[in-house]
N, C-alpha and C positions, 0 to 999 in steps of 0.2 A: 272220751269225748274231746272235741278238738273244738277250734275256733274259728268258724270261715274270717278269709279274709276278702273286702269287697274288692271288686274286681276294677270299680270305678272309683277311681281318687276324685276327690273335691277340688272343683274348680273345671274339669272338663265338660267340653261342649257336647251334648248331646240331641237326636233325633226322636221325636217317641213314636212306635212302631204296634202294633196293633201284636197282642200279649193274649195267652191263653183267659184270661178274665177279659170281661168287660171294661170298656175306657170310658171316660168321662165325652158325652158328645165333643166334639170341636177340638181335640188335644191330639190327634193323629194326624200326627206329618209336621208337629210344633217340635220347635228347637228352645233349646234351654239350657241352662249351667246346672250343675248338679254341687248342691250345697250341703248335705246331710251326706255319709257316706262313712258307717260305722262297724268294726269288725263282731258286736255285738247284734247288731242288725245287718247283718249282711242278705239279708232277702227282699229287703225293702232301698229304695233313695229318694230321699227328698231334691227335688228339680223346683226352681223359678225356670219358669217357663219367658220367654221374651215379652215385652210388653206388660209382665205382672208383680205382683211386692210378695205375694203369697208362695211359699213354698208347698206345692205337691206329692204327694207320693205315690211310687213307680214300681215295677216289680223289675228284677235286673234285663228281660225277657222283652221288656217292653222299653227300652234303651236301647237306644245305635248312637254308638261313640263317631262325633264326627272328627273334634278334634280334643286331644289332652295336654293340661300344662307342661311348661318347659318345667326340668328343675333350675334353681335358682344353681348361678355357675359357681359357689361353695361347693353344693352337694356333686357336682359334676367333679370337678376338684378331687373331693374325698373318694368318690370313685374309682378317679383313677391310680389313687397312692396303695400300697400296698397295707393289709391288715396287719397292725401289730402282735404278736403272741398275746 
């Protein structure tokens, strides 16, 4: 047994798209940051949706990534140096 890992990092912007379940009336075609984002729950993401304080939850199916954070230029950095033994 293995461990998904999510596919959507915390902090990117996403679309929410009409998912094989039923959506909450008025939340298709809303845009939001995705806050929750766990490799223990990888089937699930919590989204603040624009204009709200409450965090929702999302099935990954029912997310379109508009846009995703930069890394921080450290991690860019690290990147590009080579792995030590």
């Amino acid at each position: 047994m293995g461990v998904s890992i999510p596919l959507l990092p915390q902090g990117a912007r996403v679309r929410v798209q009409r998912g094989t379940w039923p959506l909450e009336q008025g939340t298709e075609g809303r845009t939001g940051t995705v806050v929750d984002a766990s490799e223990y729950r990888a089937h699930r993401y919590g989204v603040v949706l624009d204009g709200e304080s409450n965090a929702r939850v999302f099935r990954p199916e029912e997310l379109v990534v508009e846009e995703t954070p930069q890394l921080p230029p450290d991690s860019v950095d690290a990147k590009r140096r080579r792995a030590l033994p």
